[in-house]
N, C-alpha and C positions, 0 to 999 in steps of 0.2 A: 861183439856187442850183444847183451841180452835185453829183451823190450817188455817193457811192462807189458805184458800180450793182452790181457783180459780187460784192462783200462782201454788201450789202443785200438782193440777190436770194437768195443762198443762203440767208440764215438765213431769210427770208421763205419760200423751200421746205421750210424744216426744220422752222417751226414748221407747216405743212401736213401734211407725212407723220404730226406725231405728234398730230394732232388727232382727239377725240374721234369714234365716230360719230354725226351729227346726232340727237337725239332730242327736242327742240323745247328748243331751246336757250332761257334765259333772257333771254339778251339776246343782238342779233346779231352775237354775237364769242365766236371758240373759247377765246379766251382767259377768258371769264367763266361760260362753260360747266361748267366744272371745278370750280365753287365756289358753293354753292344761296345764293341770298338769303334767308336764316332768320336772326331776330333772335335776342338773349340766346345768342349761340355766336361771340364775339369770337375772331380772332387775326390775325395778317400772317406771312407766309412768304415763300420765292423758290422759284421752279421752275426746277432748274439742267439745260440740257442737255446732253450728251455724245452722239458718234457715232464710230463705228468705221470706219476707211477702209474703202472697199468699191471694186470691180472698176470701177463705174460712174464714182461719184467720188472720185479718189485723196484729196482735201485739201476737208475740209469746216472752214469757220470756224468758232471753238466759241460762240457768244449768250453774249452777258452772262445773268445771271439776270434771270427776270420777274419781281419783284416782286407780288405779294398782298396784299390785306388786307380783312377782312370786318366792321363794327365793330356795338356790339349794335343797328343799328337794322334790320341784314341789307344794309346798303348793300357793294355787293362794290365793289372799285377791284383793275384789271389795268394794269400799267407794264412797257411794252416799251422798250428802244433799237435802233432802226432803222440805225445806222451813222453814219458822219461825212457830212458837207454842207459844201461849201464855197461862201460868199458870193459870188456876181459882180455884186453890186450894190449899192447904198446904203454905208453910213458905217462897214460891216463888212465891203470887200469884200475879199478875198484873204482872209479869214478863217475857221476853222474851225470847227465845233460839232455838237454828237454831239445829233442826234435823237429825243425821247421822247415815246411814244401812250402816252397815258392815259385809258382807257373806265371809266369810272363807272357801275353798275347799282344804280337805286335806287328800290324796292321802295315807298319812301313817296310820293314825289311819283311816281310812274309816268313815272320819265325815263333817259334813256338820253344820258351826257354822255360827249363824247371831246373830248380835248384836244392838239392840237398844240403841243408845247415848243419846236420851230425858229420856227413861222410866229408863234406867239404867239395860236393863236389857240383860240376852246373852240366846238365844235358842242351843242346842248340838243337831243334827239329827243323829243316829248311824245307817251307810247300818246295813240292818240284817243277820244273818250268811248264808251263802253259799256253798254249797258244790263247790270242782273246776270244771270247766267247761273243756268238753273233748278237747284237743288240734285240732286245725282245719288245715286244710290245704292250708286254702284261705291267702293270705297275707294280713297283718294288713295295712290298709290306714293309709297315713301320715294326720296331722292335717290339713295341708291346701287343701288337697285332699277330707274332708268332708265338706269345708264350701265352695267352688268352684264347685257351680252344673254342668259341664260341664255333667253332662249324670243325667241329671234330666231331668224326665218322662212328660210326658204332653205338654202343650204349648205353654210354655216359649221359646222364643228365647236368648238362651246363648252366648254369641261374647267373645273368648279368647283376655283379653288387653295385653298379654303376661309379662317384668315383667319392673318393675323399681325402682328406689331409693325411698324411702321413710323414712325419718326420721334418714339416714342414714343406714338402713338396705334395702336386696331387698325384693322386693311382687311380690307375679302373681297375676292379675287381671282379671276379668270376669267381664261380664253388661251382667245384668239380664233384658229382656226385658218382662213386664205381657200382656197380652192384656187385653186391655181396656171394661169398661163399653158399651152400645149399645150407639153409637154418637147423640149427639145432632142434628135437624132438622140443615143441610146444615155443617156439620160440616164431616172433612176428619175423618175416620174409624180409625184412628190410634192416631189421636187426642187426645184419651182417655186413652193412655199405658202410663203406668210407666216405670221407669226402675229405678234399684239399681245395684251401682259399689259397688265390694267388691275386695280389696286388703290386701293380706295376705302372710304373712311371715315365710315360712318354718323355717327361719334360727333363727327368737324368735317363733316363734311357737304363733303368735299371730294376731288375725286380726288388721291390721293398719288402713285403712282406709273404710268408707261405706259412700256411696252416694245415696242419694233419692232424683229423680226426677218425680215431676206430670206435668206434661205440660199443666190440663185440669184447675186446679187452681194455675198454675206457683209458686207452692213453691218448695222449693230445704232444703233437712235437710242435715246436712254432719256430721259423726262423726268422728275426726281423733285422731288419736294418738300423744301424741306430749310430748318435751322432755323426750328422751327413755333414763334410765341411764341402763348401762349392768352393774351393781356391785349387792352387798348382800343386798337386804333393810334392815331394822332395825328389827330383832327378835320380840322385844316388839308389833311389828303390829299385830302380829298373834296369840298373846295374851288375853284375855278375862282381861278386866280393874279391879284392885279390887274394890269390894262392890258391884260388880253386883251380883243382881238375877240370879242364871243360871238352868235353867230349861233342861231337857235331856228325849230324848226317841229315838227307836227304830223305824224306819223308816215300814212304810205296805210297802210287797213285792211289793204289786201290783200300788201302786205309782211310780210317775220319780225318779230313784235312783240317790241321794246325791254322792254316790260312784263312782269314777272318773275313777275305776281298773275294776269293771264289767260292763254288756251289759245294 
């Protein structure tokens, strides 16, 4: 199979830029990151993105929407399309077909399932066994309480956007302010900061919106949530398709844990 490579790659960069900051992700993928495995708080959404030409890159491809969906057992499902592929082999060859990853995070069975739509085929990551951990006395942080760095360390300047409607749910907001590279000859100091809004939503337990702004090549990436349904999605989602390949192993301790329930 040959990949539209330069289509692929950009959006592959795109969803990079607006990727959360790591805070012990639930499962290893930014994409599930954004959305807590917590039962009885059912819906499906898409996260649409948008970017503004910038100095750097004239002509950025815009991604289909990602697909979401979280159902009451807290089981989270992330669907990307990766771009077109075309067959140079077997009984499909000169033929074309659009690409989708599909990661499953599932809080019950302690597995971490991705699935490839081209090759046909689905990986199983199993956390591996655990003894329980001693009960702590620190109180457990709410979801949107780890991805709102308001007491993150270092240099950043953090500004509370306090909270607002979004998508018909509320969000609190933070801008995240980085300092910049060393400035350009005649250029103000400041010139060179980024910053990223993040808005999130206690109430789905999901990040809604993320803003990235460079003002040194004026581009702007935004990724937002949109049409939020609050019902049951469709079972069949979180399902592994028949005729796949499905390959399965045991996760190293010492890897990012798949497992949504430990540290």
């Amino acid at each position: 199979m040959r990949a539209n490579l330069p289509c692929s790659l950009a959006i592959a960069a795109l969803f990079l830029l607006v990727a959360p900051t790591p805070t012990r992700a639930q499962c290893p993928a930014t994409a599930l990151d954004q959305v807590a495995v917590t039962p009885n708080n059912a819906f499906h959404a898409e996260y649409v993105t948008t970017a503004t030409k910038s100095q750097v890159t004239p002509v950025l491809p815009r991604p289909k929407p990602r697909q979401v969906a979280r159902d009451s057992q807290g089981r989270v499902r992330s669907e990307s399309a990766l771009g077109d592929f075309q067959y140079e082999t077997g009984a499909d060859t000169g033929t074309t077909a659009e690409e989708h990853v599909i990661r499953i995070c599932d809080p019950v069975a302690h597995t971490l399932t991705q699935i490839d739509t081209l090759n046909h085929t689905a990986k199983i990551i199993h956390a591996p066994a655990k003894t329980e951990p001693l009960a702590s006395s620190t109180p457990s942080r709410t979801f949107c309480s780890k991805r709102l760095p308001f007491n993150h360390p270092g240099n950043q300047q953090v500004e509370d956007l306090g909270e607002q409607n979004i998508e018909g749910v509320i969000a609190h907001g933070a801008r995240i302010t980085n300092p910049g590279l060393h400035p350009l000859n005649g250029e103000d100091s400041s010139s060179g900061q980024s910053t990223t809004e993040i808005w999130c939503s206690e109430e789905l337990s999901a990040v809604v919106l993320t803003v990235r702004e460079n003002p040194r090549t004026g581009s702007k990436i935004t990724v937002a949530m949109r049409n939020i349904e609050r019902t049951e999605p469709d079972p069949a989602l979180f399902q592994i398709p028949e005729g796949y390949t499905v390959t399965e192993r045991v996760r190293d301790p010492k890897s990012p844990s798949p497992d949504p329930t430990q540290p």
